[in-house]
Structures are given as structure tokens and as C-alpha cells.
PAMILUM-946330 format. One line per field, with one value per residue (C-alpha): residue number from 1; x, y, z; residue in three letters. Coordinates in steps of 0.2 Angstrom, whole numbers, plus 5000, padded with zeros to 4 digits. Last residue first. Example, Ala and Ser with C-alpha at 12.3 -4.5 7.8 and 13.67 -1.06 7.14 Angstrom:
REM residues 2
zami	[2|1];
c1	[5068|5062];
c2	[4995|4978];
c3	[5036|5039];
guti	[SER|ALA];
This chain:
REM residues 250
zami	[250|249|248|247|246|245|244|243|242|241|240|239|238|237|236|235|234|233|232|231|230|229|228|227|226|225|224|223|222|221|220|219|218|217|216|215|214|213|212|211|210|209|208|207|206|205|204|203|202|201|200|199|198|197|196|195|194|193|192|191|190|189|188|187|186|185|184|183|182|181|180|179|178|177|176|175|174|173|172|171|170|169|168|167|166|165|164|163|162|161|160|159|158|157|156|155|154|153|152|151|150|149|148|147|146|145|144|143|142|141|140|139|138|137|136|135|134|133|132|131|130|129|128|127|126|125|124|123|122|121|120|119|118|117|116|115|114|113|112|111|110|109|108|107|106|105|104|103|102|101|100|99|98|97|96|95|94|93|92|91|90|89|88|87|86|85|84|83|82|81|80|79|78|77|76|75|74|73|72|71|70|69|68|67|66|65|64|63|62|61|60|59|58|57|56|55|54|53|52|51|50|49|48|47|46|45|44|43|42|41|40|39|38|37|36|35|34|33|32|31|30|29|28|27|26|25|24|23|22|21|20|19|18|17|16|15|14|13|12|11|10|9|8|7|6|5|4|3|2|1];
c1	[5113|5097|5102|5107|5088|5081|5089|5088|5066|5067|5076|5064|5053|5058|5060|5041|5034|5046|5041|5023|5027|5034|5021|5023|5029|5039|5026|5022|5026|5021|5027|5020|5001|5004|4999|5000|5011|5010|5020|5033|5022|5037|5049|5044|5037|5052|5061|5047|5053|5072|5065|5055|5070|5077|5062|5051|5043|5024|5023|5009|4996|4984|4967|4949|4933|4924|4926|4924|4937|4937|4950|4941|4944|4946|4957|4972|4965|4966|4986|4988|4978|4986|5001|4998|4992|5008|5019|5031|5030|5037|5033|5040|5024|5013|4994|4982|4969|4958|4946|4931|4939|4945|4928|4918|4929|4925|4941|4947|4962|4968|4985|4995|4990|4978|4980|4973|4959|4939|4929|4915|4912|4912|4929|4936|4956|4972|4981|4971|4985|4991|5008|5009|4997|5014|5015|5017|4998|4987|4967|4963|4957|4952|4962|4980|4986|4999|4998|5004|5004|5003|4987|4983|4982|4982|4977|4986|4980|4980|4972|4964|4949|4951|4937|4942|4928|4914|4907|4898|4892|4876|4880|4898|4899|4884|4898|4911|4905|4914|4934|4943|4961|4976|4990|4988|4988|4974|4966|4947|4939|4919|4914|4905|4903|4909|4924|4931|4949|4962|4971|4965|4975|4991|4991|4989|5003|5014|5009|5014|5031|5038|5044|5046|5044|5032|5020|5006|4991|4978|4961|4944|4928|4917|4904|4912|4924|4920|4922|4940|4948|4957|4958|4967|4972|4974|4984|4996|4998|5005|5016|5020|5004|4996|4979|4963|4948|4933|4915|4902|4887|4873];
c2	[5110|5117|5111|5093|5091|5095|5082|5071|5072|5073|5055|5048|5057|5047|5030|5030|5034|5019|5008|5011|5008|4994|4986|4985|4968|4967|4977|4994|5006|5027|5025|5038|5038|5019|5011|4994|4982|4962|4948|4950|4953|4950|4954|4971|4973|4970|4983|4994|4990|4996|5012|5014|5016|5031|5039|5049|5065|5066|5083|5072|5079|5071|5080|5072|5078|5061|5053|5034|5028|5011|4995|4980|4962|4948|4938|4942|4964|4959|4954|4970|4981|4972|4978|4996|4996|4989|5002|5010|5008|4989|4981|4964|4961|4959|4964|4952|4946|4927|4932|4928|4935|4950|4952|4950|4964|4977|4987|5005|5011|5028|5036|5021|5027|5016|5005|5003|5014|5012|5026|5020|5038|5052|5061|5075|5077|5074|5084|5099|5111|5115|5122|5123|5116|5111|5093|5099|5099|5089|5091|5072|5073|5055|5049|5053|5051|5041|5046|5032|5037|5023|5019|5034|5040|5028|5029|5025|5025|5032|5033|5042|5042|5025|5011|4989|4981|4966|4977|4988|5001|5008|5014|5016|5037|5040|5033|5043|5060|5074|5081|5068|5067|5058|5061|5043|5033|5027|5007|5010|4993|4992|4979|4965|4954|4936|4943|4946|4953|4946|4942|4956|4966|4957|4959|4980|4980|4968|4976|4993|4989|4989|5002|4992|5004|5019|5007|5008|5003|5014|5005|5018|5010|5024|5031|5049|5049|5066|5075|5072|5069|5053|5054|5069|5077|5064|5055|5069|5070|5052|5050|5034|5026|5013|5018|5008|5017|5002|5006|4996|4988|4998];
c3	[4992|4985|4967|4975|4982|4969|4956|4968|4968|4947|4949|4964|4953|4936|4945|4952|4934|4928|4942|4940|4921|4923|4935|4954|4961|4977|4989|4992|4981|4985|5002|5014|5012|5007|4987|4984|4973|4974|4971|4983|4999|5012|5003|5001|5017|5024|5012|5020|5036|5035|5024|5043|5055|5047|5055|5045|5049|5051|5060|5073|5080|5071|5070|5068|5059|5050|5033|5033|5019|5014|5017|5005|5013|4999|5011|5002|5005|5025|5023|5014|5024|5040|5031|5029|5047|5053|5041|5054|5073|5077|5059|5065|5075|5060|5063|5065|5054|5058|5046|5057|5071|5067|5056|5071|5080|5066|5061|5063|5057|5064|5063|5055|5038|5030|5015|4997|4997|4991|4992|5006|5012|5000|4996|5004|5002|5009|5023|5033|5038|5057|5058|5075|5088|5100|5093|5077|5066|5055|5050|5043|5024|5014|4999|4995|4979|4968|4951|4939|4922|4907|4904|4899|4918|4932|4949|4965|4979|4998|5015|5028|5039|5042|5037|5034|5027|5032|5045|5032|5041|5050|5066|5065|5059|5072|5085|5079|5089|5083|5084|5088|5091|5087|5096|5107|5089|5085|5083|5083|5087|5084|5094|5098|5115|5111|5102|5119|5119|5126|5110|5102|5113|5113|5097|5096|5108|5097|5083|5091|5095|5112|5123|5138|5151|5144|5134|5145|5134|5133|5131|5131|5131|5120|5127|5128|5114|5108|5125|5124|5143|5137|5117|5115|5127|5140|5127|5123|5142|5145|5132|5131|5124|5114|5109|5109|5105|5110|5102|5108|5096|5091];
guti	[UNK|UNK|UNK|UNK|UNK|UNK|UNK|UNK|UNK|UNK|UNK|UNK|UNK|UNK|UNK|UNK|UNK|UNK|UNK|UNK|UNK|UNK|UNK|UNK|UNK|UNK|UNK|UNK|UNK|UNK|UNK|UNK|UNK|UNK|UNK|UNK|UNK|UNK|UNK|UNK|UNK|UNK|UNK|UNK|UNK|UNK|UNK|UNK|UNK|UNK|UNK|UNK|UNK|UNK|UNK|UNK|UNK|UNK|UNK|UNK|UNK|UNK|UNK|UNK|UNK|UNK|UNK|UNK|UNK|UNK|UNK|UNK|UNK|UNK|UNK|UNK|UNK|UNK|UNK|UNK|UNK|UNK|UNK|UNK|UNK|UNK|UNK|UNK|UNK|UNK|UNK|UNK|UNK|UNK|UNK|UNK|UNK|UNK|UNK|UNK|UNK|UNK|UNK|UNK|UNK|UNK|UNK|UNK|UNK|UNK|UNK|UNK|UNK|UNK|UNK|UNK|UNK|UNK|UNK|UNK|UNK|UNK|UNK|UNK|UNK|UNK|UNK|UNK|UNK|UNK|UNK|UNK|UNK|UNK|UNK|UNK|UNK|UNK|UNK|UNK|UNK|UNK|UNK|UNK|UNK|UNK|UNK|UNK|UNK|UNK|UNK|UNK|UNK|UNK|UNK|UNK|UNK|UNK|UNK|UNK|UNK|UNK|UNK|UNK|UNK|UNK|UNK|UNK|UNK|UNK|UNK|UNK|UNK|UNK|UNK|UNK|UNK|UNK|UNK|UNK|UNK|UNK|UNK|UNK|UNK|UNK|UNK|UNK|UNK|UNK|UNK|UNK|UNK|UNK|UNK|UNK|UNK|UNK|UNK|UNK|UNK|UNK|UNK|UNK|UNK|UNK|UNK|UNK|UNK|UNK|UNK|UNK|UNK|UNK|UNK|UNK|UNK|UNK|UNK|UNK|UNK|UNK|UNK|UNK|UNK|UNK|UNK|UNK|UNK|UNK|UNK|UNK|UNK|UNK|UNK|UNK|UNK|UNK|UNK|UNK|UNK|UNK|UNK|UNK|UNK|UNK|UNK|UNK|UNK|UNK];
């Protein structure tokens, strides 16, 4: 089987050990924590500049995670036998459509996810057997083949500093004709999964940047310049029922 590289970019130093570093799960894996403690730059910058030293003349499986995320079995077995030619992350999401009409957005795949202190722990999304197709990633894990990096020439954008890079190297990947599928496996993010004000700056990016297209994110329901009208009219209405909420609880 070919090598497994976890590659994290990292500025807490203890998260990391405890969840990738000392975890006894990723025991033959080549671990890669990039120090971003000084420069704090953005992750497609880190993850870039990465791929651009890596060797593609020795293969790999290159698991992109964040340093709170944490395995919780052996991903190896999970990597033997799959399709190099698609993108896999435990997590993702769609959209399906009801009547024709009725756009549901859903999330596809189940992480376990917790505080930062343990709290709160809950398992987020849903079981589903491996290969169902998604439209992006979350951020948390994205896990690509090196071969397929370098036959497709796919990188992530390094405007999309810590919000929405693995969306988009879904996005760019899915214009190459690259499918992004779930790989279920036991994992936890320790991550609350608040929002910085930050990222409605960078999903109006990607919104100009893919104008002709709509997808699904795991927390954006429209991605993308161009969903249909009744996406945007299902979209609209909750957005609308979502205020409404919002100004009855004050």
C-alpha cells in the first residue's frame, strides 16, 4: 500500500499532540505539522507550499486535517483499496431536491464533535455507505491521492485564508470532472464550529469566483454565483423564517 502523510497546519501546539502527534491511530503514518505560530498564514498557503515540495515521485495518500481533528481507528485499512481518481473526507454535504421543486440541503457522512475542553460532544451528520457522492468537504479533513494532485494539477486557493479552502479545491477539482466522496471512518473534531465574521467576506469570493455554478457546503447552503430559482427561493424563505426567529427571541 502506498504511504500515508496527515498534514496539519498548526499553532496550537498541545491540540496537535493530542490529537494527531501522540495518537496511537496514526502510527505509520508520516506526520507533517506545519509551524504556523509566527506568521499566521492562511491554510492554502500552508497546504501549497506543501505540495510544492512534495515528492510525487514517491506516492501517497495526503490527508489534509486540521490539528483538533482526531482519529479514532487505523485509516490505513480505509486507503488500501480506493479509488485514487476522487476526492474522500469523512464529512460533507448536498443538496437534494424534493418535487422538483424543494431544495434540502443536508449533511453527508458523521464526525463525533466537541468544545475544545471535551464538552458538548455530539455526533454531527449521518451514516452513509462509503463512495456516496458529496459536493464539498468541510475544512476538517480532506484527503486526496498525491498522483491525482499531480496529474490534475489541483491546488488549493490561497485567498481562502481559514474558511472554505477545501470547499473550493472541491469545486475546482469537480471542473476537472473529479468526484469528492465520502470515506466513513471514527474521528472527532474538536472544534465548537463557530463562524468568524471573516468567512461571509470569503464566501462572497467564492461567489464571484465560480459564478456559473451552485454547490452545496457543510456550512453554506449556496455556494457559487448561479443556484436555480427555486434553490434560491427555498434558500430565501429560511433566511426569512431564520429572521423572523431571531427578532421574536430578541
Amino acid at each position: 500500500m502506498d504511504r500515508v502523510a496527515v498534514i496539519s497546519v498548526v499553532r496550537d501546539f498541545d491540540m496537535y499532540g493530542r490529537c494527531v502527534r501522540d495518537n496511537l491511530f496514526v502510527h505509520g503514518c508520516e506526520l507533517h505539522a506545519i509551524d504556523n505560530t509566527a506568521k499566521n498564514e492562511g491554510i492554502g498557503v500552508c497546504y501549497n507550499r506543501f505540495l510544492a515540495g512534495f515528492d510525487f515521485s514517491n506516492p501517497a495518500w495526503l490527508v489534509f486535517c486540521h490539528e483538533d481533528f482526531e482519529l479514532k481507528e487505523d485509516l490505513r485499512p480505509h486507503l488500501s483499496d480506493l479509488d485514487k481518481n476522487a476526492l474522500w473526507g469523512p464529512i460533507g454535504a448536498v443538496t437534494a431536491v424534493r418535487f422538483g421543486v424543494y431544495h434540502e440541503w443536508r449533511l453527508v457522512g458523521q464526525v463525533e464533535q466537541s468544545e475544545k475542553d471535551g464538552s458538548r460532544a455530539f455526533m454531527h451528520g449521518c451514516k452513509v455507505p462509503p463512495g456516496t457522492p458529496v459536493e464539498t468537504f468541510d475544512c476538517q479533513c480532506l484527503i486526496v491521492h498525491s498522483s491525482l494532485v499531480a496529474s490534475s494539477n489541483l491546488r488549493f486557493d490561497e485567498t481562502l485564508t481559514f474558511d472554505l479552502y477545501a470547499e473550493d479545491f472541491c469545486m475546482f477539482a469537480a471542473a476537472k470532472g473529479i468526484r469528492s466522496r465520502i470515506l466513513p471512518f471514527a474521528a472527532r473534531h474538536w472544534s465548537g464550529g463557530n463562524i468568524h465574521p471573516r468567512y461571509a467576506v470569503q464566501e462572497a469570493y467564492i461567489n464571484a469566483k465560480y459564478p456559473d455554478v451552485c454547490f452545496t457546503g457543510t456550512s453554506s447552503w449556496v455556494l457559487g454565483g448561479n443556484p436555480p430559482f427555486f434553490r434560491r427561493l427555498t434558500c430565501a424563505a429560511k433566511r426569512f423564517a431564520l429572521r423572523l426567529i431571531e427578532k421574536k427571541n430578541g
